[in-house]
Legacy VTK file of the C-alpha trace (Angstrom):
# vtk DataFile Version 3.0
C-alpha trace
ASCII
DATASET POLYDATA
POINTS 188 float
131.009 48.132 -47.202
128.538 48.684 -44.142
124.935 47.571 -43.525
122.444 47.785 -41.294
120.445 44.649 -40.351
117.380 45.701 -38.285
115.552 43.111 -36.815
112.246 44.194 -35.361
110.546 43.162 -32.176
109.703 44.516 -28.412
111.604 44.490 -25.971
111.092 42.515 -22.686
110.197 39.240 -21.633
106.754 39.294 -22.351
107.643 39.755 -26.184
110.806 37.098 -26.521
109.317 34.523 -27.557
106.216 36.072 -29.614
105.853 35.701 -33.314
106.170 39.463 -33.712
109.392 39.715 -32.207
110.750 36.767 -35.271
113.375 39.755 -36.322
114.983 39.820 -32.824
114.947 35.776 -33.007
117.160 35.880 -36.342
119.369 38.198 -35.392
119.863 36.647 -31.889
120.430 33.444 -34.045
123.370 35.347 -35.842
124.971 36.812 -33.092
125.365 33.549 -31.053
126.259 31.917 -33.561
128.800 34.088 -34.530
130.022 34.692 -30.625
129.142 38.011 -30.773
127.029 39.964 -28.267
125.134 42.905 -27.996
125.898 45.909 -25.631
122.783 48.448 -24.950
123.118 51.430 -26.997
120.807 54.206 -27.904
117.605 53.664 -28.539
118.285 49.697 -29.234
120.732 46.368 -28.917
123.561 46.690 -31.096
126.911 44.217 -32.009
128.804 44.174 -35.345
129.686 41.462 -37.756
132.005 40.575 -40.029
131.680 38.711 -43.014
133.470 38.496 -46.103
135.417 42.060 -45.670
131.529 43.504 -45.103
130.660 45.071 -41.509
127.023 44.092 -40.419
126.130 46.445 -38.049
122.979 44.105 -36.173
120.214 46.338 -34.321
117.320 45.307 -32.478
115.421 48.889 -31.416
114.307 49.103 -28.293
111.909 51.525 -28.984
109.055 49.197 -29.313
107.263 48.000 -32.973
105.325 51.092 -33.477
108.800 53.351 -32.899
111.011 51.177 -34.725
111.531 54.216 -37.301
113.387 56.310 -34.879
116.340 53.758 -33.997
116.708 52.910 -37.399
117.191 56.584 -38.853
119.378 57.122 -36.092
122.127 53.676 -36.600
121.955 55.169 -40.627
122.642 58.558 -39.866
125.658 57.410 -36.868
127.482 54.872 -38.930
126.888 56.537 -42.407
124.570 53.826 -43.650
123.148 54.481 -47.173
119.396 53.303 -47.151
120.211 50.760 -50.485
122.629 49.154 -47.239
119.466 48.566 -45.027
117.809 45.205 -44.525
114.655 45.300 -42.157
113.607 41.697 -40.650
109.990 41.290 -39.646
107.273 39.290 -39.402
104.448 39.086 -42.259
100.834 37.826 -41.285
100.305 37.698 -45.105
102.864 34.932 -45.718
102.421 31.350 -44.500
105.169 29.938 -41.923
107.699 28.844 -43.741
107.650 31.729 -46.594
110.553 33.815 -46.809
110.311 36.992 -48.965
113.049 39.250 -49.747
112.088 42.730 -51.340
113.949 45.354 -52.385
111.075 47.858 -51.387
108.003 47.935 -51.198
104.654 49.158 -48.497
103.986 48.494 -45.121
101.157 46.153 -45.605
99.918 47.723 -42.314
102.561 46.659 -40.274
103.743 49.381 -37.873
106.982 48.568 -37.253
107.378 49.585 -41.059
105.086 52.405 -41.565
107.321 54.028 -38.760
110.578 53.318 -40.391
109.141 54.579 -43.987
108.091 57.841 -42.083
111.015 58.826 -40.210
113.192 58.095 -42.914
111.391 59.711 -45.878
111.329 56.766 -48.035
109.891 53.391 -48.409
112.814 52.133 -50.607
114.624 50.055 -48.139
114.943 46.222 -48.280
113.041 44.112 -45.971
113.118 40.254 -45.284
109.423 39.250 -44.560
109.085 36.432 -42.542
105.992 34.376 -42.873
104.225 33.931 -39.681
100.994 32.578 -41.354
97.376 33.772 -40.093
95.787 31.011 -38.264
93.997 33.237 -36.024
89.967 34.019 -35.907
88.665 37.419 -36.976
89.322 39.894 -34.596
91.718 37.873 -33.152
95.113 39.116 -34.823
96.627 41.235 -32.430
96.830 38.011 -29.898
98.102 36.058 -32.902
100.783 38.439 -33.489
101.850 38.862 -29.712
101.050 34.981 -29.121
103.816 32.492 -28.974
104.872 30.202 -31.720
102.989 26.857 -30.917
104.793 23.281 -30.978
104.432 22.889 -34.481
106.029 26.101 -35.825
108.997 25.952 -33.241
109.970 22.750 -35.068
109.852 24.768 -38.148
111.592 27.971 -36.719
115.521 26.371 -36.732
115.503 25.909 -40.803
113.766 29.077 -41.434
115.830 31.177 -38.958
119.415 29.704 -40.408
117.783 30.257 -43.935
117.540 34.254 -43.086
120.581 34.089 -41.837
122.023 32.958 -45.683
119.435 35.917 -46.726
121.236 38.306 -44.455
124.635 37.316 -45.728
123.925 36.903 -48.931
122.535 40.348 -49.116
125.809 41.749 -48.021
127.899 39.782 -50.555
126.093 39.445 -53.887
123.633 42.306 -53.424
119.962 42.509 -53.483
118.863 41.435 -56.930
121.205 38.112 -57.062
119.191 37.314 -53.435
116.100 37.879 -54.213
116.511 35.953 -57.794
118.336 32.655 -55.671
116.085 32.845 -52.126
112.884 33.603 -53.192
112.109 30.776 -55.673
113.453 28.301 -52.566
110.455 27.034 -50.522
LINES 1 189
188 0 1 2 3 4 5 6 7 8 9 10 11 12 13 14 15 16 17 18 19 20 21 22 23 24 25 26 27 28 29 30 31 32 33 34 35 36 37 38 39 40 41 42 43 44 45 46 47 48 49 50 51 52 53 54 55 56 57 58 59 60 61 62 63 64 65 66 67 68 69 70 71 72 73 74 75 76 77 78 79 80 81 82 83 84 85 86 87 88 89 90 91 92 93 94 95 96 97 98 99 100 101 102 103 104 105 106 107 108 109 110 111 112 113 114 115 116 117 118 119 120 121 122 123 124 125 126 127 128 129 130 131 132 133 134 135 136 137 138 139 140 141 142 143 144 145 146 147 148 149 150 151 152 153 154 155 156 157 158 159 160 161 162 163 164 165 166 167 168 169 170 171 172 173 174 175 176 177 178 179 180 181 182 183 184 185 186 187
């Protein structure tokens, strides 16, 4: 079995360490700890894993957020990847840090990163991990929220939450969606 395990972000230094780029953070996490790296490939960073006779094909696009559609649809289309296979990581201002939400489906809740993938694909039925990146930000004040780095407080919190999406990712592969979502999302 094959999957594809996008994890959103932007590229460049200016973005590493932003809460919008949490989906390049937890598959970063993955790869080193699984000594694997990355090589630059079209339109993104991409390494494979191997767990439990599955092949994780990891992709961070590196076509910005708002383009993330167009490396997605084309990792699917280049290593046969059915869309039920596809897990999309990214950050949700709509869940507090700490919340973890796996979905089978779903909208884009206005994030771009999403609305381009459901585009260019066709479809919004694709699972996505939403990581919780809170909204402790003043009105008119999200997009430097979003592009803002994590503060002391939620980098202490980041190790535990990033290994727990990493058990998400995994466990997504092994058991399938429903058994994840039934096990992780109850968990705190």
């Amino acid at each position: 079995m094959k999957y594809l395990i996008a994890g959103l972000g932007n590229p460049g230094k200016e973005y590493e360490n932003t809460r919008h780029n949490i989906g390049f953070k937890v598959l970063d996490a993955l790869a080193e700890a699984s000594n694997i790296v990355y090589s630059d490939e079209r339109h993104g960073w991409v390494t494979e894993y191997k767990f439990k006779s599955r092949t994780f094909i990891l992709l961070k696009p590196s076509t910005y957020m708002n383009l993330s559609g167009k490396a997605v649809n084309y990792w699917i289309q280049k290593e046969s990847i059915a869309i039920e296979n596809l897990l999309v990581v990214v950050d949700d201002l709509a869940l507090p840090l700490g919340s973890l939400r796996l979905r089978a489906k779903g909208g884009d809740a206005g994030h771009n990163g999403l609305k381009s993938i459901t585009e260019i694909i066709g479809s919004p039925d694709y699972a996505r991990l939403r990581f919780g990146i809170g909204d402790n930000f003043r009105q008119g004040q999200q997009v430097d929220y979003v592009l803002g780095e994590w503060d002391k407080q939620e980098k202490l919190e980041l190790p535990a939450l990033i290994d727990s999406s990493i058990e998400i990712i995994k466990s997504f592969g092994t058991i399938g969606i429903d058994q994840t979502m039934t096990f992780f999302n109850k968990r705190k």
